[in-house]
N, C-alpha and C positions, 0 to 999 in steps of 0.2 A: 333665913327661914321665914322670916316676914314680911318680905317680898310679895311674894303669889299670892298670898290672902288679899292684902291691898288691891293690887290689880284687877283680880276677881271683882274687889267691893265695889271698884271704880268703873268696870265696865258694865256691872248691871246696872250701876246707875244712871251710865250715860243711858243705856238700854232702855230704861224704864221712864228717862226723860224724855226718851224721841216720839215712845209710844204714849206718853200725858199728851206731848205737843199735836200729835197725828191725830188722837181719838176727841182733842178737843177741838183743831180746825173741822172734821166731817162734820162734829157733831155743830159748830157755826155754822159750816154752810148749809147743812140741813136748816136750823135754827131762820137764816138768812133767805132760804127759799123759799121757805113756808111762811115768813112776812110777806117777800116781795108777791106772793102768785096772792095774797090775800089782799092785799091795795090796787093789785088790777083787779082782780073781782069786783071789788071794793067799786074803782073808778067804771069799770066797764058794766057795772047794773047799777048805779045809781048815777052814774056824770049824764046831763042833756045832750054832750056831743062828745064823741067815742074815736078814735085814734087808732084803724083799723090797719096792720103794716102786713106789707108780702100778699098781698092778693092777686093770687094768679092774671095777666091779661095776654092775649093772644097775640102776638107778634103785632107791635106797634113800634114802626120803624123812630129810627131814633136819628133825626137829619142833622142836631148839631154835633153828631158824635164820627156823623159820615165827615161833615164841613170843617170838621178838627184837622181831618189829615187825609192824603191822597192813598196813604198804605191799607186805610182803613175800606175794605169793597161792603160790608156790613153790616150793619147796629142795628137792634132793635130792643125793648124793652120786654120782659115778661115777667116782671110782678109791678105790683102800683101801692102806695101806701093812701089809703083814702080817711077824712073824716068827717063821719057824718051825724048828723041829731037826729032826735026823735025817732030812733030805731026801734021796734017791738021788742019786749022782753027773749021773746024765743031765743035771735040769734046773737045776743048779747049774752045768754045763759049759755050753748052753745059755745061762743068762745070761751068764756068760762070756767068752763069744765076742760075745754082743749086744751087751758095753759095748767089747769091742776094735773089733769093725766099725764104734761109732759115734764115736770118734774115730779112724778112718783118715783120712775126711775134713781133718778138722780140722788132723792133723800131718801129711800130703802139702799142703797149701795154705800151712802155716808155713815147710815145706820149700822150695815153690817160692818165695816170698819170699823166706827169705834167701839161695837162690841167683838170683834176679834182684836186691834188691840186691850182693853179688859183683860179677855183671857192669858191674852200674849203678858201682860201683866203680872198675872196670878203664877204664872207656870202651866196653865193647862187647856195648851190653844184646840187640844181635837173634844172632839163632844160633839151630841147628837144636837146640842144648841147650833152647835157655828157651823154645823152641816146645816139643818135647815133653815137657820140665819141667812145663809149663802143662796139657800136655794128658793126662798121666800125671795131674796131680791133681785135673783134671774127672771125670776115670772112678773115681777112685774117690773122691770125694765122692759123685757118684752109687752108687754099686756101695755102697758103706760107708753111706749113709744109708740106704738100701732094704731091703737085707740085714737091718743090722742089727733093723730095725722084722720084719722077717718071722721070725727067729730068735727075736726077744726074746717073740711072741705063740707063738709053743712050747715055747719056757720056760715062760710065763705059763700054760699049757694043762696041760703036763707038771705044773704044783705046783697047780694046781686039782683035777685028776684023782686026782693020789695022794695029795692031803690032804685029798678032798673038797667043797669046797668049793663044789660049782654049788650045794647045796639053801640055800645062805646070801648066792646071786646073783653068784657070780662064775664066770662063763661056765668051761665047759670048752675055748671055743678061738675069739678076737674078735681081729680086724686092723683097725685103722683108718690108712691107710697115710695117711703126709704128703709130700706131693711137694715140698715144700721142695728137697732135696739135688737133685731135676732143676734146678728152676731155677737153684741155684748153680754144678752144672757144665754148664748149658747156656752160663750166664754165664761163666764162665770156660774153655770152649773158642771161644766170639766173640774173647777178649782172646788167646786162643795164634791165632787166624787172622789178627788184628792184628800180634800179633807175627814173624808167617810172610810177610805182603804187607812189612812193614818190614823184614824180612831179604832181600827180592828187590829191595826201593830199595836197600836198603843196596848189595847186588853191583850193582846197575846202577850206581848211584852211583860206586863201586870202579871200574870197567870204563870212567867216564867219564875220571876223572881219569888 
C-alpha cells in the first residue's frame, strides 16, 4: 500500500531536479553571454588596435592549398581576419551593437526556458505568461538575427572604406543574409500557439471540473 506513494515522491523529484538543473544552466548561459558581448564592447570601443574576424574578401586564390595536393583544381579564400588601430568610433560602435543584436536571440530563448521550467516547477506550465514568454523570444530571435547580420556588413563597409581596403578585394559593402534566425522563431512561435490552444484546454478543463 506504500509502494506507489514512494514512487510518485521519488519521480517528482527526480522531475524537479532536471528542471532546477535546466533553468539554472539557460539561466548561466544567459548570465555568460551577456559578460562575454560586454568585454568585446568593452575591448572593441576602448582597445587602440581591434581584432576584426570574418571579413568578407573576394576570391583570393589560395596557392598553398593548390601546392598541398594535385586532387585539389581549386582554393581560394573569402573571408580575412584583419587587425587594425586607430579606427573612428562609428564602425567600432557598429560592430558593437552587431555582436549584442546577435545574442539577443540566444539569451531571450535561455530566458524563456528557465521561466517555463519555473512553471513546469509550480505545476502550471500553460498561461498567458509562457505564451508570450515564448512569443517575446521568436521576435527577437528573428529581429536580433537579421539586424544583427545587416549592422555588422556596415561595420564591415565603414572599416573597408576608411582603411582602404577594396584595391586588396574587400568589398566596400557585401550582405550575405542567413535566414536561419527566421526559421528558429517561426519555430518557436508554432510552440507559443501550442502552448495558447493548451492554456484554452487547460480553462475548459477548469470550467469542467
Amino acid at each position: 500500500m506504500t509502494a506507489a506513494p514512494t514512487t510518485n515522491r521519488a519521480a517528482t523529484l527526480v522531475e524537479k531536479t532536471v528542471l532546477g538543473f535546466i533553468a539554472g544552466a539557460a539561466a548561466a548561459i544567459a548570465v555568460v553571454d551577456l559578460i562575454g558581448v560586454g568585454i568585446r564592447s568593452a575591448v572593441l570601443l576602448g582597445s587602440e588596435a581591434i581584432t576584426i574576424p570574418a571579413m568578407p574578401l573576394r576570391s583570393v586564390e589560395a596557392p598553398a592549398v593548390l601546392a598541398a595536393s594535385s586532387a585539389v583544381s581549386e582554393a581560394h579564400y573569402d573571408t580575412v581576419t584583419i587587425t587594425a588601430e586607430s579606427l573612428s568610433l562609428s564602425p567600432r560602435l557598429l560592430l558593437a551593437i552587431a555582436d549584442a543584436l546577435a545574442i539577443l536571440g540566444p539569451i531571450a530563448v535561455c530566458a524563456a526556458v528557465a521561466w517555463l521550467c519555473v512553471r513546469l516547477f509550480i505545476g502550471r506550465p500553460f498561461g498567458t505568461a509562457a505564451t508570450w514568454g515564448i512569443g517575446a523570444a521568436a521576435i527577437a530571435v528573428m529581429l536580433g538575427g537579421l539586424l544583427s547580420q545587416a549592422v555588422r556588413a556596415n561595420g564591415f563597409s565603414e572599416v573597408s572604406q576608411e582603411l582602404g581596403l577594396a584595391s586588396a578585394g574587400i568589398p566596400t559593402f557585401e550582405m550575405s543574409i542567413d535566414l536561419a534566425p527566421l526559421g528558429w522563431g517561426f519555430a518557436l512561435a508554432v510552440v507559443a500557439g501550442a502552448f495558447e490552444i493548451g492554456q484554452r484546454l487547460q480553462r475548459e478543463t477548469e470550467g469542467l471540473v
